[in-house]
N, C-alpha and C positions, 0 to 999 in steps of 0.2 A: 596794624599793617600785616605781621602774619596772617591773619582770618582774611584779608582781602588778597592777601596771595592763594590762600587753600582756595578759597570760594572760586577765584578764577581759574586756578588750574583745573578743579573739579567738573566747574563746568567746559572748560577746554574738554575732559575727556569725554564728556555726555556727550558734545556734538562733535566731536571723531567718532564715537563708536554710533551716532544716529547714523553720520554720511556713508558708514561701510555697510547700513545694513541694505541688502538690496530684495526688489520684487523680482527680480528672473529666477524661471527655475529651468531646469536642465530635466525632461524628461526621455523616459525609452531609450536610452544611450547606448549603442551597439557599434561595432565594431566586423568587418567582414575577415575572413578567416584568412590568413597568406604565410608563406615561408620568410624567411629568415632572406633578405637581401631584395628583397619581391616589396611592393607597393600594397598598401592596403588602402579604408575608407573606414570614417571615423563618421557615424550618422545620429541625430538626434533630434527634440523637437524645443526650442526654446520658446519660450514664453515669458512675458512682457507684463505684472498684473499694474505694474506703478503708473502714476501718471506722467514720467517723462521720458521717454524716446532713450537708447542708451546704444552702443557702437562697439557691435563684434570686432577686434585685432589680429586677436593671432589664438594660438593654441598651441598649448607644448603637451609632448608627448616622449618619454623618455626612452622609450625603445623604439623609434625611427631618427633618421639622419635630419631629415626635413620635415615640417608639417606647413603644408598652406591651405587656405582659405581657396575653393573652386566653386566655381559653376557649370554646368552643362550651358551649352550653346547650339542652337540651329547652324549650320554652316549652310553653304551651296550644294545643291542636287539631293535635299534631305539629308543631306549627310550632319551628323553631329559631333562635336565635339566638347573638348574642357579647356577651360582658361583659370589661369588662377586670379584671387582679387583680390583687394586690399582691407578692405573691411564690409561688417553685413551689417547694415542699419536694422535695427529692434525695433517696433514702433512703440510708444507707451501702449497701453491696452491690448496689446499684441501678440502675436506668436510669426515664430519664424522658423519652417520646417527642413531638417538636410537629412535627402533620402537617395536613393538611386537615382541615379538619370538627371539630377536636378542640384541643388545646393550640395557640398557634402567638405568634408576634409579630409585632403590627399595626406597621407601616412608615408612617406617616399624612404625607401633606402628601410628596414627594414633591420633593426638589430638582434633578432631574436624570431622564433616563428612565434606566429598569433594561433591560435587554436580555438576549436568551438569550445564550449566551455570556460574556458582562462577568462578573468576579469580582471582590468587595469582602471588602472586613474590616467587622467587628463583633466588639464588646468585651463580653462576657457579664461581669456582675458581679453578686458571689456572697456572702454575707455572711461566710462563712471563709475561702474563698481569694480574693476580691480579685478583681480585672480579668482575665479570660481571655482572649484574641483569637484569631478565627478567621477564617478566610477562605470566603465562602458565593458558588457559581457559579449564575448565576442561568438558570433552566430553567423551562418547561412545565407545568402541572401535571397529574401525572396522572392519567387516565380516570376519572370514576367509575363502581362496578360496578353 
């Protein structure tokens, strides 16, 4: 009976530690520069190598008040604007790009100033894989063409 408790728990742990292993990676993770009280943007390229579709949530960041999930939008008369969203769908086989002007994550409220150079961590959380952590250098943004 013992050995048929180890055996199960053992394998209990093999497939916990299969389900947390995940295909997304977090790459080019940057950060625009702003003061202490002031809004930044949190930018990156995600990528998808797994075979099953997986569901951007949220994102914590521990020196801003707020973080949410935005999109650029067309408005009326060319004008554009930002909305915030609830979640980014991943595709499997996939990449999902947040850059200027388009996908990105609002940094609101500002506890600390951001500086070029300075590098932070942020914790990407996903509906399937759980808490991601990456580290984003904070840079410039650049040129528009």
């Amino acid at each position: 009976m013992k050995k048929l408790i180890l055996v199960l728990f053992t394998a209990g742990l093999v497939c916990s530690q299969t389900a947390n292993k995940t295909q997304l990676s977090i790459n080019d993770p940057w950060i625009r520069p702003a003061a202490q009280g002031a809004n930044s943007a949190f930018f990156f390229q995600l990528e998808n190598k797994g075979d099953k579709a997986d569901t951007l949530i949220a994102v914590k960041f521990a020196h801003s008040e707020v973080v949410e999930l935005h999109e650029t939008f067309k408005k009326e008369n060319d004008m554009m604007g930002m909305r915030a969203v609830k979640f980014v769908a991943v595709p499997a086989k996939g990449a999902v790009v947040f850059k200027p002007r388009d996908l990105h994550i609002m940094l609101i409220g500002l506890t600390k100033d951001v500086k070029i150079g300075d590098s932070y961590e942020l914790k990407l959380v996903f509906k399937k894989a759980g808490e991601i952590k990456t580290k984003a250098v904070v840079r410039d943004m650049p040129k528009m063409k």
